[in-house]
C-alpha positions in Angstrom: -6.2 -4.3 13.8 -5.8 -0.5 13.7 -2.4 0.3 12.4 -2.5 4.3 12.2 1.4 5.1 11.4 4.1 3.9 10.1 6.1 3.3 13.4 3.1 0.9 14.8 3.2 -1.1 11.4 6.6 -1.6 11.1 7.8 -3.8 14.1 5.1 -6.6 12.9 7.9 -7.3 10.7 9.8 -8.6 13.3 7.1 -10.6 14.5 7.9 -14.8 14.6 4.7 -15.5 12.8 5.4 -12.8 10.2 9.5 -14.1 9.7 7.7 -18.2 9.5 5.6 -17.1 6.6 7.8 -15.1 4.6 10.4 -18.0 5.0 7.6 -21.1 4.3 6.8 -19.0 0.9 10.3 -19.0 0.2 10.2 -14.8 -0.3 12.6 -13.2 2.7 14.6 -15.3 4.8 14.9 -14.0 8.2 18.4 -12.6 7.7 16.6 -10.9 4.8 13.4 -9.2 6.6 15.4 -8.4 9.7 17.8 -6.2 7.0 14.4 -4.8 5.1 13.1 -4.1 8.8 16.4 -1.6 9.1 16.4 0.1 6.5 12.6 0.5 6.6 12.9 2.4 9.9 16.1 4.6 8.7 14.2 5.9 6.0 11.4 6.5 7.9 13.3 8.7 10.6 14.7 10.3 8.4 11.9 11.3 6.2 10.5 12.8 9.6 13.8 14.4 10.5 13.2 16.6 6.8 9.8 17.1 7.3 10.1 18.6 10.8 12.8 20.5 9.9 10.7 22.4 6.4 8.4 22.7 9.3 10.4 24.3 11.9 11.8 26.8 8.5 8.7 27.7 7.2 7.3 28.5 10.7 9.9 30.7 11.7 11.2 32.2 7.8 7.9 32.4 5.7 5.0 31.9 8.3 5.6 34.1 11.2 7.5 36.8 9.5 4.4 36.9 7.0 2.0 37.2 10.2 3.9 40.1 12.1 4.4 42.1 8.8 0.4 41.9 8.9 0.1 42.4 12.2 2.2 45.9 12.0 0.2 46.5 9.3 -3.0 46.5 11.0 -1.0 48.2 14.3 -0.5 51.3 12.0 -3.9 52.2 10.5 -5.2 51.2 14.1 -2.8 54.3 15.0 -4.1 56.2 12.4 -7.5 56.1 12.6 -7.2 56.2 15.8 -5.7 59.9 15.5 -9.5 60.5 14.0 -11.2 59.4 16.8 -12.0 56.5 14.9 -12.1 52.9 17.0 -11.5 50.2 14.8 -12.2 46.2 15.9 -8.4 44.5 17.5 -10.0 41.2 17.6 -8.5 40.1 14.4 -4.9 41.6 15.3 -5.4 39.6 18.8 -5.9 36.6 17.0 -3.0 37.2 14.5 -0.8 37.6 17.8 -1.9 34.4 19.5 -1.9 32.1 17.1 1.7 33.4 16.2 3.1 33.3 19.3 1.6 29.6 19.7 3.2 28.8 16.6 6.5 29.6 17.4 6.1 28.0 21.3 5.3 24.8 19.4 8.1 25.5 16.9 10.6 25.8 19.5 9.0 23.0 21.3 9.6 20.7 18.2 13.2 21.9 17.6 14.3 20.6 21.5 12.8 17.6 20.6 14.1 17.6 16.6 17.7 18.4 18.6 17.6 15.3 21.2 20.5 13.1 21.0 20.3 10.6 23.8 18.0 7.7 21.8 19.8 4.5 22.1 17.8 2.7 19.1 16.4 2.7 15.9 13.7 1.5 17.4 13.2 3.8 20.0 13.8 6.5 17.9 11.4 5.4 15.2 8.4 5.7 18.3 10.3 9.1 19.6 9.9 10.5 16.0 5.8 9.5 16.1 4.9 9.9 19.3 6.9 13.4 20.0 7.9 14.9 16.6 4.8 14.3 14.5 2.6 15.3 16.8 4.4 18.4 17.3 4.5 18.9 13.8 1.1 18.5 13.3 0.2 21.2 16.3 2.4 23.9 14.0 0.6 23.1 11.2 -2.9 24.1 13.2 -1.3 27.1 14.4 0.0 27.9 11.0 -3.7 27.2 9.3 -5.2 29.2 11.5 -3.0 32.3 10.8 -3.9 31.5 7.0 -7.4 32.2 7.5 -6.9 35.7 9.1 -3.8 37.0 7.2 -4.7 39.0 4.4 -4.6 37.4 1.2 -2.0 39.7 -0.3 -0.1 39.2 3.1 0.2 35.5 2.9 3.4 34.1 1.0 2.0 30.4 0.4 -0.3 29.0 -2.6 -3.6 29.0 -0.1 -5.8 25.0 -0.7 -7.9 26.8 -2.8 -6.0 27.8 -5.0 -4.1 24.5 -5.5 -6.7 23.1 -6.6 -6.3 24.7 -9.9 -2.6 25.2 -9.7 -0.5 25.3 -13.0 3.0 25.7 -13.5 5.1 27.5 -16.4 8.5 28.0 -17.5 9.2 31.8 -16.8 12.8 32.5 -17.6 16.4 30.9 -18.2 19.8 31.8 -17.5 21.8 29.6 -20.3 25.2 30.2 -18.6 24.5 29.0 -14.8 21.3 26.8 -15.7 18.7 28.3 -13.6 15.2 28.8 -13.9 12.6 30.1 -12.7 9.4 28.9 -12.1 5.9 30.5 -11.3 2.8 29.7 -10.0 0.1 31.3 -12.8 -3.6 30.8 -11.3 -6.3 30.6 -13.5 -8.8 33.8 -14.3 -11.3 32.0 -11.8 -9.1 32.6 -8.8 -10.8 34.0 -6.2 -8.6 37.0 -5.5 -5.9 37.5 -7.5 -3.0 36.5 -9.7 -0.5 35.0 -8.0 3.1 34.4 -8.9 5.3 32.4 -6.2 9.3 33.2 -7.0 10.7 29.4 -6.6 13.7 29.0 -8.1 15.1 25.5 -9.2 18.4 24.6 -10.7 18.6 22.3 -13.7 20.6 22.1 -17.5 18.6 24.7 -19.8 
């Protein structure tokens, strides 16, 4: 039996066969797995409902901003070359352009669905949230990897999988008053490009 996500698992709890056993063994009475079978599926929608929506943020405040600052970027030495009589290859720009603007179709595909109020269940919305938002989700993310492998490095505002692969954090600063510090990504010296410091900031008691 092929159980591939959480929402296709979870019902089997439910199951007659499932509720004898666990009673017989004397672990979960029915009462008791039919409760652990709620809460279960709550925390499950609503660890989608906070995924989709970093997704649906990301996409449209970190990703896409990222790609059309690179996109004007190429737009204007285009321009100015161009004033040479120099004719420099688009098909990278194109590509930049399309896979953004499938991004953000998917992205505002997702949020209709994310926004959808009339699910009578918690049932039904458990297999709304994998058969509608993930797979959504999951088409943004292709979208969104494929604009990290044309964006210039420089240009792209997230640690890229290389380079989380040797990840390390350290403690940059601290403001002893209103108990905020700063943290930064440091990459090793055998990055591939560059150092790389991310500005995330996280409150805690210095």
């Amino acid at each position: 039996m092929n159980l591939p996500t959480t929402a296709d698992a979870l019902p089997y709890l439910n199951d007659d066969a499932v509720k004898q056993l666990f009673e017989s063994t004397g672990v979960l009475s029915p009462v008791e797995l039919e409760s652990r079978y709620e809460v279960y599926t709550e925390i499950h929608i609503m660890s989608i409902a906070v995924e989709a929506k970093l997704v649906i943020e990301m996409a449209k405040t970190i990703i896409y901003p990222a790609a059309m600052r690179y996109l004007a970027e190429l737009a204007d030495t285009d321009a100015t070359v161009g004033a040479m009589g120099i004719t420099l290859d688009r098909s990278t720009a194109k590509t930049i352009a399309e896979s953004a603007n499938a991004m953000m179709a998917k992205v505002a595909e997702l949020s209709t669905a994310f926004a959808r109020e009339d699910i009578d269940s918690t049932d039904e919305h458990m297999q709304f949230c994998a058969k509608m938002i993930r797979p959504l989700m999951d088409q943004v993310r292709v979208h969104a990897d494929a604009l990290e492998a044309e964006l210039a490095d420089e240009q792209w505002p997230l640690p890229k999988y290389r380079e989380m692969l040797f990840i390390k954090w350290r403690r940059v600063g601290c403001d002893a008053i209103g108990g905020e510090i700063t943290l930064g990504v440091v990459s090793p010296p055998f990055d591939f490009s560059r150092p790389r410091t991310l500005t995330t900031t996280q409150r805690e008691e210095c």
